[in-house]
ROSE-4610 file (N, C-alpha, C; in Angstrom, 1 decimal, always signed):
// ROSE-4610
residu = [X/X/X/X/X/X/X/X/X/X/X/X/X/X/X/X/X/X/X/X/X/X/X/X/X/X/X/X/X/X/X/X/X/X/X/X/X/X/X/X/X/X/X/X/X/X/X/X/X/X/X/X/X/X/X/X/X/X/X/X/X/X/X/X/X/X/X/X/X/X/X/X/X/X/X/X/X/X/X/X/X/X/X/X/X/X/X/X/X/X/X/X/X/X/X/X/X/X/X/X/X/X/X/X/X/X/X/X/X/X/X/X/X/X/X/X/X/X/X/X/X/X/X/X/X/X/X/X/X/X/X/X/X/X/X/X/X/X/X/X/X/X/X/X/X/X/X/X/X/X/X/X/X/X/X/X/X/X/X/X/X/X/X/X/X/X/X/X/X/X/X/X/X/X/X/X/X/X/X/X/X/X/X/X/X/X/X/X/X/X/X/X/X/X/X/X/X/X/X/X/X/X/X/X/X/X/X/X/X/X/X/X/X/X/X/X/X/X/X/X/X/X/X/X/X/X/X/X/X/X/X/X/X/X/X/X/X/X/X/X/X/X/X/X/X/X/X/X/X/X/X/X/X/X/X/X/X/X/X/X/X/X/X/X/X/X/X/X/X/X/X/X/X/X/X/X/X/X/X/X/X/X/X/X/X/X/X/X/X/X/X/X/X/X/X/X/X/X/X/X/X/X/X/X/X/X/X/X/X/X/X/X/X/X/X/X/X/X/X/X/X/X/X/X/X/X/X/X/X/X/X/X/X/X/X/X/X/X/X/X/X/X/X/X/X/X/X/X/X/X/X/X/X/X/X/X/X/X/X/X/X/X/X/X/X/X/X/X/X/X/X/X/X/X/X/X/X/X/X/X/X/X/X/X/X/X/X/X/X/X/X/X/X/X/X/X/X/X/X/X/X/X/X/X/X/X/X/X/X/X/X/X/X/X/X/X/X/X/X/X/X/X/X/X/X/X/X/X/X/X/X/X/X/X/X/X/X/X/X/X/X/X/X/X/X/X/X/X/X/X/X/X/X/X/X/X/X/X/X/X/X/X/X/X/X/X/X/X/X/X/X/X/X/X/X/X/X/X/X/X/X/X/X/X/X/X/X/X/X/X/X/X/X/X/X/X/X/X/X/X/X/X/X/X/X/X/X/X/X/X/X/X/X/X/X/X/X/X/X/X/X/X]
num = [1/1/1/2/2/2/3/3/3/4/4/4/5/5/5/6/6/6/7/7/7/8/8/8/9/9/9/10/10/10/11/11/11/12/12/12/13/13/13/14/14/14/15/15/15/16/16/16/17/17/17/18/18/18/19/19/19/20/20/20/21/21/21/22/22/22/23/23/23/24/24/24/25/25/25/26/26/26/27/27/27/28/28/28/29/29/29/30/30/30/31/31/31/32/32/32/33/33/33/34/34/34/35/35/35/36/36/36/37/37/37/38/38/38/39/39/39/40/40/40/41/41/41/42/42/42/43/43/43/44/44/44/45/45/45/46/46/46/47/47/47/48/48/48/49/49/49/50/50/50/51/51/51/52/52/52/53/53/53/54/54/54/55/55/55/56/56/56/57/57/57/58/58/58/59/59/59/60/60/60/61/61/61/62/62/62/63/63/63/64/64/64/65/65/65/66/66/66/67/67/67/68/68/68/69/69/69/70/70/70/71/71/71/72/72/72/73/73/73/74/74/74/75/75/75/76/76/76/77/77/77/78/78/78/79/79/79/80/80/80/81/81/81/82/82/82/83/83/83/84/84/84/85/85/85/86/86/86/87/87/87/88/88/88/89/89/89/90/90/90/91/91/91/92/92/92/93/93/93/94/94/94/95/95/95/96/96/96/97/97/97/98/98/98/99/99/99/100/100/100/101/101/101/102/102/102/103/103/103/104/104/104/105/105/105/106/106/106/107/107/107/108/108/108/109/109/109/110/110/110/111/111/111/112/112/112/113/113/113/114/114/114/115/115/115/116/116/116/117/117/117/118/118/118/119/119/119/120/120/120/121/121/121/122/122/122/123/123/123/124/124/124/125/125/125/126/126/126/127/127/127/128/128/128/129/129/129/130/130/130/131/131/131/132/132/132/133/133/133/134/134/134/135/135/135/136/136/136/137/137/137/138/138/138/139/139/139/140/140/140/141/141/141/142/142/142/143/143/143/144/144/144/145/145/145/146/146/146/147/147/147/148/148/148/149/149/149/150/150/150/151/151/151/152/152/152/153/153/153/154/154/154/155/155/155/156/156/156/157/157/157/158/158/158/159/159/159/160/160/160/161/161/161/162/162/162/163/163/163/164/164/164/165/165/165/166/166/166/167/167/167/168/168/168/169/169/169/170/170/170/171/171/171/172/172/172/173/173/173/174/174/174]
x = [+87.1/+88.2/+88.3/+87.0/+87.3/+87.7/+87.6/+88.3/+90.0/+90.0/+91.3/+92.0/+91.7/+92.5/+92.7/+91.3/+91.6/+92.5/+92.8/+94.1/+95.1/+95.0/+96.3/+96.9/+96.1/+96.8/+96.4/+95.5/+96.1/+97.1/+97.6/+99.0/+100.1/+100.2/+101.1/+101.2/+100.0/+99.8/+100.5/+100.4/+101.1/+102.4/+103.2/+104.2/+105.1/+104.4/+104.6/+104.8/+103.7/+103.8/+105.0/+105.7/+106.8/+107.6/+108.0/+108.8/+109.3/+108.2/+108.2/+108.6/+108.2/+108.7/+110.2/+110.9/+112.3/+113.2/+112.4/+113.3/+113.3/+112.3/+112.7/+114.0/+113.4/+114.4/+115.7/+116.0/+117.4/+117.8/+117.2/+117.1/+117.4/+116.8/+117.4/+118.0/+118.8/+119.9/+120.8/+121.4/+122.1/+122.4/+121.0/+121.1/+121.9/+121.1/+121.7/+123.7/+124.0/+125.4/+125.8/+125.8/+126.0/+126.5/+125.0/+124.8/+125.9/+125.6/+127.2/+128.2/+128.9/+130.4/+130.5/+129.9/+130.3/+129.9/+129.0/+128.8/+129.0/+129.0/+129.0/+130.7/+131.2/+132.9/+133.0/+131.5/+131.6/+132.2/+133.1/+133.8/+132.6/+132.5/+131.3/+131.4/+131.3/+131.3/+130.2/+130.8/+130.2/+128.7/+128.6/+128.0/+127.3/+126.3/+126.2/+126.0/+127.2/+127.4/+126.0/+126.3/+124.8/+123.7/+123.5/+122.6/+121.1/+122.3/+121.1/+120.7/+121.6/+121.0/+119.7/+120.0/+118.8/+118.0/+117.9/+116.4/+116.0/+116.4/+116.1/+115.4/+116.1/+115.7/+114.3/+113.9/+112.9/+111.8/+112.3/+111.5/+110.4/+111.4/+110.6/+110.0/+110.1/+109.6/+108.1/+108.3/+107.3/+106.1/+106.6/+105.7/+105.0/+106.1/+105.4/+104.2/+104.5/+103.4/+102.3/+102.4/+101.4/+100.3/+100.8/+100.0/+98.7/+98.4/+97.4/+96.2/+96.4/+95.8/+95.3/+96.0/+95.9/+94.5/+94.8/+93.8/+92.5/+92.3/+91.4/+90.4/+91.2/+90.4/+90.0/+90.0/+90.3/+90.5/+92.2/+92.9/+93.9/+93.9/+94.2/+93.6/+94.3/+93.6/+92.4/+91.3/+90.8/+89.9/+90.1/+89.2/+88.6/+87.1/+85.7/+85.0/+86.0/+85.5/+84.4/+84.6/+83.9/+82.9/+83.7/+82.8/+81.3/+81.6/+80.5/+79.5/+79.5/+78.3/+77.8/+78.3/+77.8/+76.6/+75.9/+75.0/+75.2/+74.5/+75.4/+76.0/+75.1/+75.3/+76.7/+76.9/+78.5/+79.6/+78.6/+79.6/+80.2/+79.5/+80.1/+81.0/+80.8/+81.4/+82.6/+82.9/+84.0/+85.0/+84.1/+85.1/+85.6/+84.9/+85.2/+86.7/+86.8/+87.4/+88.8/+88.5/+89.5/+90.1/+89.7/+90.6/+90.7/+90.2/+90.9/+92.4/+92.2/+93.5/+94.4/+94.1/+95.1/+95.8/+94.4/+95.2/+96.1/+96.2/+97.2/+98.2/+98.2/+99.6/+100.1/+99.4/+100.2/+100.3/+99.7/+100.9/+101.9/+102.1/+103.0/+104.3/+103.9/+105.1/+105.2/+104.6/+105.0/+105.9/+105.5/+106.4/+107.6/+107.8/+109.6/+109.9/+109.5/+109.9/+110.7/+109.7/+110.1/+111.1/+111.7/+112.7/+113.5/+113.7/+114.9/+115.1/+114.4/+114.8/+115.6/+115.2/+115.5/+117.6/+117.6/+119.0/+119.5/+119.1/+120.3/+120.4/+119.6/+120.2/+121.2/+120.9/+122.0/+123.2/+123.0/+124.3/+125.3/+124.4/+125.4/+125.3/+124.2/+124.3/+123.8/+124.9/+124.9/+125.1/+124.3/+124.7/+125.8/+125.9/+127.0/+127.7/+127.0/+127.5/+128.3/+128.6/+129.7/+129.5/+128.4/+127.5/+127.1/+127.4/+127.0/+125.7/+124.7/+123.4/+123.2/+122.8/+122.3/+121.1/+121.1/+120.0/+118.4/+118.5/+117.2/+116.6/+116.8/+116.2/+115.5/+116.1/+114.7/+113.7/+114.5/+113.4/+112.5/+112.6/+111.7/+110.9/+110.8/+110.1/+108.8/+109.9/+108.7/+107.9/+108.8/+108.1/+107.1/+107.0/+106.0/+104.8/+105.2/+103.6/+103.5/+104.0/+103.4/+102.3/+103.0/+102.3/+100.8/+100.9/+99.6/+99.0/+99.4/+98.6/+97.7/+98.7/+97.6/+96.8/+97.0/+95.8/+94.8/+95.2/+93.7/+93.2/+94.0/+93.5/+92.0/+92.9/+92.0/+90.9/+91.1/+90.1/+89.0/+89.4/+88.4/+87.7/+88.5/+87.6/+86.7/+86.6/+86.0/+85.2/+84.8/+84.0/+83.4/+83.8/+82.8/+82.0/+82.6/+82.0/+81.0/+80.9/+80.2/+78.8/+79.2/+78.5/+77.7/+78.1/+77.5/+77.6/+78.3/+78.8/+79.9/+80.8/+82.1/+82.1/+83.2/+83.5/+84.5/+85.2/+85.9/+85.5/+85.4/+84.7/+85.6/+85.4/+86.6/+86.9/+88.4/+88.5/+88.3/+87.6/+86.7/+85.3/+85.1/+83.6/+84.0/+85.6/+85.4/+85.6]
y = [+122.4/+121.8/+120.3/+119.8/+118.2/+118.5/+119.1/+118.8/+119.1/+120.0/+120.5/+119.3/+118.6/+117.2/+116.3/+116.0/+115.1/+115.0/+116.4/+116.8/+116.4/+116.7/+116.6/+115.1/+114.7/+112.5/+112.4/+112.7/+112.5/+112.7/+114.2/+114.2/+113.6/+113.4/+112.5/+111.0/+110.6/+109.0/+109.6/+110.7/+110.8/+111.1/+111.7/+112.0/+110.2/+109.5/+108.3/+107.6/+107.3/+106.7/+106.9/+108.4/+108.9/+108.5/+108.2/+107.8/+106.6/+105.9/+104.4/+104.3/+105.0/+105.0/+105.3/+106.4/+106.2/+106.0/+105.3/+103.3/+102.7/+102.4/+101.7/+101.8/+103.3/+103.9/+103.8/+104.0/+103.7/+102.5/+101.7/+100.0/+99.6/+100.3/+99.1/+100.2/+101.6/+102.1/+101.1/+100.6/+99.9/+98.0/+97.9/+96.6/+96.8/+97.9/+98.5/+98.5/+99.4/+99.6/+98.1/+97.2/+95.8/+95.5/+95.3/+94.7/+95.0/+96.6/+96.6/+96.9/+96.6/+96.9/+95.8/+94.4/+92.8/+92.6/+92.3/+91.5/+92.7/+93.6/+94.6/+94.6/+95.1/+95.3/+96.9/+97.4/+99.1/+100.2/+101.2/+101.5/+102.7/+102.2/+102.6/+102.4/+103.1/+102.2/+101.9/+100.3/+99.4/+99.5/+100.6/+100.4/+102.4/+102.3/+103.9/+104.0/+104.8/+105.0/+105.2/+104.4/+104.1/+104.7/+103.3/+103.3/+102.7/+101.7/+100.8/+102.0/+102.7/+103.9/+104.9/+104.9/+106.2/+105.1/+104.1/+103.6/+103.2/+102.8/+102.4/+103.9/+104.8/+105.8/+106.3/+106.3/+106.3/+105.4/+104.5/+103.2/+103.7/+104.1/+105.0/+105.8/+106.8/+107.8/+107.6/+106.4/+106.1/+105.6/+104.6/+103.9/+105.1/+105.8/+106.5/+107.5/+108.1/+109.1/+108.7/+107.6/+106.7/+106.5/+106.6/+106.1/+106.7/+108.1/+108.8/+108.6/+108.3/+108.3/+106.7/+105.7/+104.5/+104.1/+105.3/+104.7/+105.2/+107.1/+107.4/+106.6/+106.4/+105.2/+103.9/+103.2/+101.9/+101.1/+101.4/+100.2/+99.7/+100.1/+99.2/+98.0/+97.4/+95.9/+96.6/+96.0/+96.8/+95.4/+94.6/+93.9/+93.7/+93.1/+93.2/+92.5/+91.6/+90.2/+90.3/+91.4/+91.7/+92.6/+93.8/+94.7/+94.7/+93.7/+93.4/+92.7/+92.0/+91.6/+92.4/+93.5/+94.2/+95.1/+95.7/+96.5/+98.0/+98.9/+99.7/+100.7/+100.5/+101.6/+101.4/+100.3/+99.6/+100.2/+99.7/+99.2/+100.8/+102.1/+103.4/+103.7/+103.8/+103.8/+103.0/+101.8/+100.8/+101.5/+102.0/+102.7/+104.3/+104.9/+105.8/+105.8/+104.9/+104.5/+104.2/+103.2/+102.7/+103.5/+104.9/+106.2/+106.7/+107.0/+107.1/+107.3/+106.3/+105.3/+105.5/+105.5/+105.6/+107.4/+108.1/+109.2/+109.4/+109.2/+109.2/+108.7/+107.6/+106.3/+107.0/+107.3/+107.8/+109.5/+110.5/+111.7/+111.6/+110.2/+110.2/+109.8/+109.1/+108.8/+109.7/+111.0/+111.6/+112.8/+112.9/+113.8/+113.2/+111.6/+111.4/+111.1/+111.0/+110.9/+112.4/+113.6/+114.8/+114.9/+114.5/+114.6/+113.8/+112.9/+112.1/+113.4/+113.8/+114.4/+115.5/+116.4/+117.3/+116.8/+115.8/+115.2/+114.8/+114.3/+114.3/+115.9/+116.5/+117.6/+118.2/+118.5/+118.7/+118.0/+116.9/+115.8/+116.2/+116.3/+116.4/+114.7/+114.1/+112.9/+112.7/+111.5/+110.9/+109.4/+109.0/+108.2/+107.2/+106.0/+105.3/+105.0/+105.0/+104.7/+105.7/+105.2/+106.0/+107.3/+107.9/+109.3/+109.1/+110.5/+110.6/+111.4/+111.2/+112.1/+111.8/+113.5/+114.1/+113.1/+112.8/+111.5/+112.3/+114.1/+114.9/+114.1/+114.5/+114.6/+113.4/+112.2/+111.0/+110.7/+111.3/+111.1/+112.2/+113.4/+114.4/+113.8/+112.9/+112.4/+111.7/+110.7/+110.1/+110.7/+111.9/+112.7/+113.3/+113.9/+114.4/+113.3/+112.1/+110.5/+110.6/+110.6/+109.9/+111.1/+112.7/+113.6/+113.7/+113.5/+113.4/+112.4/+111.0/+110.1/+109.9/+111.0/+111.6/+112.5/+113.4/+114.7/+113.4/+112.7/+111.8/+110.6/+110.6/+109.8/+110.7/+111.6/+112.8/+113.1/+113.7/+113.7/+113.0/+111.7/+110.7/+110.2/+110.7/+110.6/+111.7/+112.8/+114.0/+113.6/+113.5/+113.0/+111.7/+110.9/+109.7/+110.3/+111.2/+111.8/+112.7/+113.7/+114.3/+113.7/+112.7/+112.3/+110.8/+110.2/+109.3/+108.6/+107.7/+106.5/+106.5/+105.0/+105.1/+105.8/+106.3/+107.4/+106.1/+105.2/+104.6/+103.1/+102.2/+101.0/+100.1/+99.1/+97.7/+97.4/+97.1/+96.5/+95.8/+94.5/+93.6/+94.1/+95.1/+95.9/+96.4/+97.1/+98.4/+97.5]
z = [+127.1/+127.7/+127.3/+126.7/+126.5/+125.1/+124.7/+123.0/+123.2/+123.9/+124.0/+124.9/+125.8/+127.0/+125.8/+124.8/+123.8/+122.9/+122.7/+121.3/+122.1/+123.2/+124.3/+123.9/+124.6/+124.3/+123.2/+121.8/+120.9/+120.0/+120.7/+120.3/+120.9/+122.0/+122.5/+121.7/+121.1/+121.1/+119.3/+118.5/+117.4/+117.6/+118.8/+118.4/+119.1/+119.9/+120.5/+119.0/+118.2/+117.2/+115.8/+115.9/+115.4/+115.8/+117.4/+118.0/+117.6/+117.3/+116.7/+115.4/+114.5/+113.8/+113.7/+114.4/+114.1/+114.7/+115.7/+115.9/+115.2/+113.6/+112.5/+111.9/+111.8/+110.8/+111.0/+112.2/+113.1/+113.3/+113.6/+112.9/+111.8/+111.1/+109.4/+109.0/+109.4/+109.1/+109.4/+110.8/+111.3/+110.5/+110.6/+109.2/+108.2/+107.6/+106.5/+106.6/+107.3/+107.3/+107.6/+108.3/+108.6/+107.5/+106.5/+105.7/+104.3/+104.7/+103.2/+103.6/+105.3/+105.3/+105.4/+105.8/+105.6/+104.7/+104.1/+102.4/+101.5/+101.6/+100.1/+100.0/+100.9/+101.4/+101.2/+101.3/+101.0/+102.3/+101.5/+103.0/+103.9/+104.5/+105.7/+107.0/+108.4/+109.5/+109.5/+110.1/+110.9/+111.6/+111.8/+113.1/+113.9/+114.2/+114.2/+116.0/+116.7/+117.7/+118.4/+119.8/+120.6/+120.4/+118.9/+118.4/+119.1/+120.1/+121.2/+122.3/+122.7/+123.9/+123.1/+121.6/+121.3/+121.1/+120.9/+120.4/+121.6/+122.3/+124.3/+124.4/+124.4/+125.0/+124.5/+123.2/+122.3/+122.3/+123.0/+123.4/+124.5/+125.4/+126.8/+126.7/+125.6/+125.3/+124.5/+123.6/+122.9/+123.7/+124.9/+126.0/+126.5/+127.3/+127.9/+127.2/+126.4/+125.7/+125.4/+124.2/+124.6/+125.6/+126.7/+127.9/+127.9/+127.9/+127.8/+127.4/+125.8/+124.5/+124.8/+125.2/+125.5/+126.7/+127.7/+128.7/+128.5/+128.0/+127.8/+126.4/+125.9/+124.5/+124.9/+126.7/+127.1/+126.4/+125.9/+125.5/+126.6/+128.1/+129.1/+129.4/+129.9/+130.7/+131.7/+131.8/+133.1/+133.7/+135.0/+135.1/+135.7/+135.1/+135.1/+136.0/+136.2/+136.8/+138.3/+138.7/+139.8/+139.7/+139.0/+139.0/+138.0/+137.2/+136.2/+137.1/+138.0/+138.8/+139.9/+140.4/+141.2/+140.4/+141.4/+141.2/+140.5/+139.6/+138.9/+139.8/+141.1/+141.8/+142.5/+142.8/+143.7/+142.3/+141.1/+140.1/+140.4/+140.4/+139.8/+141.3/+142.2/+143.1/+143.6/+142.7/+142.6/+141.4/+140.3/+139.5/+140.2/+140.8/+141.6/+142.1/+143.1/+144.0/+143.2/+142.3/+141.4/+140.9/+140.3/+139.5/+140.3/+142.0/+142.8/+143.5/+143.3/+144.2/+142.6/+141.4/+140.4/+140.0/+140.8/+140.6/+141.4/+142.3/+143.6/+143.2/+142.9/+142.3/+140.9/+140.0/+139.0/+139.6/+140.6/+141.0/+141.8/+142.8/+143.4/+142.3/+141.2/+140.1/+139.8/+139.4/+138.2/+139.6/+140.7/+141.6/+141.8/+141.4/+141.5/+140.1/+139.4/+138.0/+137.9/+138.4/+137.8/+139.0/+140.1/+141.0/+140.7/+139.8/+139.3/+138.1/+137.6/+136.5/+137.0/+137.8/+139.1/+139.1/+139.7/+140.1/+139.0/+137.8/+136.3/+136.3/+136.3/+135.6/+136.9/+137.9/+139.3/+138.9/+138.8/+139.3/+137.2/+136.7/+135.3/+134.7/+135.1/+134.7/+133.1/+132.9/+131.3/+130.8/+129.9/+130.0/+128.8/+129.6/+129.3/+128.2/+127.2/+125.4/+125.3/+123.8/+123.2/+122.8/+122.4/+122.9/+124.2/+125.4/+126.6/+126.4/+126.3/+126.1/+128.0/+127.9/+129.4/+129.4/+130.9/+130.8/+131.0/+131.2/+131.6/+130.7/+129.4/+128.0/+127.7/+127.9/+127.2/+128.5/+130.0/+131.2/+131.1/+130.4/+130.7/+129.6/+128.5/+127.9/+128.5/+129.6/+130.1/+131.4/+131.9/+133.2/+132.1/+131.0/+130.3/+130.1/+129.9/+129.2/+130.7/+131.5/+132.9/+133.6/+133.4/+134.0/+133.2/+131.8/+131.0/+131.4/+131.9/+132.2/+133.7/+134.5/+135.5/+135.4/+134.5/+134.1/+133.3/+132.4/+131.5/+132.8/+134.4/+134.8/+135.9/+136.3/+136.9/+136.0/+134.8/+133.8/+133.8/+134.1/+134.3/+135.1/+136.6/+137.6/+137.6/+137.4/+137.4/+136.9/+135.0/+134.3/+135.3/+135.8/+135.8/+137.0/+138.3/+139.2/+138.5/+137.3/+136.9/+136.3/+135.2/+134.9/+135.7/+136.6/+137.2/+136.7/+135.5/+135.1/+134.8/+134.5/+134.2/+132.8/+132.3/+130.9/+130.1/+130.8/+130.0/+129.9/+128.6/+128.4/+128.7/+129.5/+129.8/+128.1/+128.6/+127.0/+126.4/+126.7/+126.2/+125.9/+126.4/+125.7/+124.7/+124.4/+123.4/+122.2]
């Protein structure tokens, strides 16, 4: 099961980094056409229809997927300041507590994330640019990084309950 949670956010954290990538690509297409319908005088449009809505949207999508791959690797902020001087025993029970209270906070999001998603697709919602793209589709992107980021946060309370120490390194350790 742990190799298989691990492919999980590391695939998210590659198809996140795709993501990113073709926000470039979609970027210096748009340079590009700029660049040779004003100085070249080449006949081309201008401009490639809400171009800013797909890479926004891809933006979210990238963040969120990400998320996963991000925390189980602790490349979050996580801070120490306290918990480094307590005793190991407070210390594991402080991290306890802390993925606790995070599993909760990230399933209470991912239950209205996936209920906003719920109501675009009801309502027929779209949005505003010059392409109307159904708004389900870049949100079920991020109902997908947010629900993974509760299973890798569960994941991790389980593991640190199992094993009796925290599983993830402050980021100034890693």
């Amino acid at each position: 099961m742990r190799v298989i949670l691990d492919r999980i956010y590391l695939g998210a954290a590659w198809l996140s980094a795709f993501t990113i990538l073709a926000i470039a690509i979609l970027i210096s297409a748009q340079i590009f056409l700029n660049v040779a319908t004003r100085v070249g005088g080449l006949p081309l449009p201008s401009t490639i229809p809400s171009y800013a809505d797909f890479s926004g949207f891809m933006l979210a999508a990238a963040t969120f997927l990400a998320m996963p791959y991000t925390f189980r690797s602790g490349g979050h902020i996580k801070v120490s300041l306290i918990t480094s001087r307590l005793p190991s025993k407070a210390r594991l029970w402080a991290e306890i507590a802390a993925l606790a209270v995070a599993a909760f906070l990230t399933g209470f999001a991912v239950y209205y994330i996936w209920v906003l998603i719920a109501e675009s697709i009801h309502f027929g919602d779209v949005s505003s640019g010059t392409i109307p793209i159904p708004l389900w589709i870049p949100q079920s992107a991020m109902g997908v990084g947010m629900s993974l980021l509760c299973v890798a946060v569960i994941d991790s309370l389980v593991q640190t309950i199992i094993q009796g120490e925290p599983v993830i390194a402050a980021s100034e350790e890693a």
